[in-house]
C-alpha positions as CSV (number, residue, x, y, z in Angstrom):
1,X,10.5,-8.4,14.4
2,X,9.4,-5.5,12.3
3,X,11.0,-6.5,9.0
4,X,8.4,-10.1,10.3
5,X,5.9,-7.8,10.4
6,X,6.3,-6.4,7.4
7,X,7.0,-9.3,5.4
8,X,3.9,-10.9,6.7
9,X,1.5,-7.8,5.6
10,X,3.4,-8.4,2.2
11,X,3.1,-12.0,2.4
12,X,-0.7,-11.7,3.0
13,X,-1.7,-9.5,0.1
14,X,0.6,-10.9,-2.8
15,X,-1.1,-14.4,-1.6
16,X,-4.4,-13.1,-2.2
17,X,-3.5,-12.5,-6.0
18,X,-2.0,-15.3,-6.0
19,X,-4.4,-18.1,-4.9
20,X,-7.3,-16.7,-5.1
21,X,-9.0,-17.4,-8.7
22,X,-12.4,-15.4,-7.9
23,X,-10.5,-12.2,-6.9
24,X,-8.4,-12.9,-10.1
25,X,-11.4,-12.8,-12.3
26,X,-13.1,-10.1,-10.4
27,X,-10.5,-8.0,-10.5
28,X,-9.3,-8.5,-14.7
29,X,-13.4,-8.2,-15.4
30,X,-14.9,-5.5,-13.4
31,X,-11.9,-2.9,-13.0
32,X,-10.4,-1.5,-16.0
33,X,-7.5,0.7,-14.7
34,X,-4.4,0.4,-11.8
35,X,-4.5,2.7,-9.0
36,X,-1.5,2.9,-6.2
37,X,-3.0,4.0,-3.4
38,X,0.2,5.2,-1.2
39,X,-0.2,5.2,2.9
40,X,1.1,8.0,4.8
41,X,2.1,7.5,8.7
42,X,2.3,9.3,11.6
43,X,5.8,8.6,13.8
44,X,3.6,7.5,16.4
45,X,1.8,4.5,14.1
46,X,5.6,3.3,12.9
47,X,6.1,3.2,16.7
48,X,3.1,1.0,17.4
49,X,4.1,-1.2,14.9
50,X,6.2,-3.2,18.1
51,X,6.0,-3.5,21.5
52,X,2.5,-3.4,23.4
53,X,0.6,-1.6,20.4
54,X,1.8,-4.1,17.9
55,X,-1.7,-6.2,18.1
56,X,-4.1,-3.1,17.8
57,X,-2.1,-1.9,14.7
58,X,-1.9,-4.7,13.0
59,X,-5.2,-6.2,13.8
60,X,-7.0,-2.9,12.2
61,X,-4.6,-3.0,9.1
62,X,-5.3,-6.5,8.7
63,X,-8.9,-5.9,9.1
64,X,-8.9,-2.9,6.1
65,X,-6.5,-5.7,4.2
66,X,-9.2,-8.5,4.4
67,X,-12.0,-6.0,3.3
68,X,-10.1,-5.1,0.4
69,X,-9.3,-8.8,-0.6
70,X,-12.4,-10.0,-0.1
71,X,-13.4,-7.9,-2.9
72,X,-10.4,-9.2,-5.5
73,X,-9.2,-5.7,-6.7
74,X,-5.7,-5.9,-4.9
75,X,-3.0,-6.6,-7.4
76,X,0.1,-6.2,-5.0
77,X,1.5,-4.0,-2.3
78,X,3.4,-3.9,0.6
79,X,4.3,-2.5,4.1
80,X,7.4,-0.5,4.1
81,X,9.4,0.1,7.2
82,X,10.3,2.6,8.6
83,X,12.3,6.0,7.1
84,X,15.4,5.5,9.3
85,X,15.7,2.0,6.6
86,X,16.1,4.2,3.3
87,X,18.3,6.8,1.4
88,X,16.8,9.6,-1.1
89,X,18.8,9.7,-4.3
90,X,18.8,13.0,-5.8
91,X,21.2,15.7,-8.0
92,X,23.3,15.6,-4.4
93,X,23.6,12.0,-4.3
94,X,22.5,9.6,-1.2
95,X,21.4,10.7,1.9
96,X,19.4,9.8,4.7
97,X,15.3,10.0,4.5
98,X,14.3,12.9,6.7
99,X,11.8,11.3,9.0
100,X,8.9,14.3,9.2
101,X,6.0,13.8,11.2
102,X,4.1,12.0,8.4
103,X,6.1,9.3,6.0
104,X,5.3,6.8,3.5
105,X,4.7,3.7,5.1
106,X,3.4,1.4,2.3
107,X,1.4,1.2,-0.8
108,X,-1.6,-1.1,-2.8
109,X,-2.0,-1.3,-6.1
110,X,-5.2,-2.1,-7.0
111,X,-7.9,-2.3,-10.2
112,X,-11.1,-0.2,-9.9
113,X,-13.5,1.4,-12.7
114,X,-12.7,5.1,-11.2
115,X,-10.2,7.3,-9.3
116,X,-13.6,7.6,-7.2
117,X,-14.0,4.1,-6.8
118,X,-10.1,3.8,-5.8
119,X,-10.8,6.8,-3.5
120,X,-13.5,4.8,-2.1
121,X,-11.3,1.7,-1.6
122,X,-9.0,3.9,0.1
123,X,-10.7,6.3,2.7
124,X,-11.5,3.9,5.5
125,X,-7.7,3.2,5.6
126,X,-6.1,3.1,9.6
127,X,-3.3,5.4,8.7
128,X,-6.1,8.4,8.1
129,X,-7.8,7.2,11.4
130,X,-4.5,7.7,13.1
131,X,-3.7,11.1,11.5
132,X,-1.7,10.1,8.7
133,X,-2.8,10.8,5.0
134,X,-3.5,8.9,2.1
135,X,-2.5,9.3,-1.6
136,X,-4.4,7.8,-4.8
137,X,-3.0,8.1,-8.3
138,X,-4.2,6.2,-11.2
139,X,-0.9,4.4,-12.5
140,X,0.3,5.1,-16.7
141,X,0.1,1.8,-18.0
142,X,3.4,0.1,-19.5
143,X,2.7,-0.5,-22.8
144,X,5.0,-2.1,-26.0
145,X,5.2,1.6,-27.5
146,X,6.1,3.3,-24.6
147,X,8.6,0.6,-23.8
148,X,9.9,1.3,-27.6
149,X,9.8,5.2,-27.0
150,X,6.8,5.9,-29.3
């Protein structure tokens, strides 16, 4: 059920890329840079995600999702699930996530004219209603000279 979930959050924004030709041109004529904006949940909102929350939850992430896609800047992103689902990789080798109170919980990546304007996109998000946090970081384009170590 959650990975469902998930994969229907997914499913919803890589489809709005994908088939809808006014978002495309929106988003390749207006914007001129990539932002990821990275969500931030609370244990309690990965909780919700099931059982007799589940409608709430997803009904105001799919509201904030709409917004945004109505206004074609989205160029992909997805839900993640939960930490308990993942390993950290580090000088120590695999181990666990540590679930805190507040983890990742999935990401956008989206065109806009400014780190404001991505900020803007970004602050009426349900995981800061619900007392998570929110991160927005412009993304360093891939280029053919960085990809040749210029």
């Amino acid at each position: 059920m959650k990975t469902l979930i998930a994969l229907s959050l997914s499913a919803i924004v890589a489809a709005t890329v994908l088939s809808n030709p006014r978002a495309q041109a929106t988003a390749s004529t207006t914007a001129t840079k990539s932002y990821g904006i990275y969500f931030y949940e609370t244990q309690k909102s990965f909780g919700d995600r099931t059982g007799a929350a589940a409608p709430k939850y997803w009904e105001k992430w799919m509201g904030y999702i709409g917004k945004i896609r109505a206004s074609g800047v989205i160029e992909s992103g997805s839900a993640l699930l939960p930490p308990t689902t993942g390993v950290v990789l580090d000088g120590k080798g695999k181990r666990a996530i540590n679930a805190s109170t507040i983890n990742l919980s999935g990401y956008l990546i989206v065109k806009a004219e400014s780190l404001d304007a991505a900020v803007s996109i970004a602050n009426t998000c349900p995981a800061i209603q619900d007392g998570g946090r929110v991160e927005v970081r412009e993304l360093l384009p891939m280029n053919q000279d960085m990809e040749k170590g210029k």
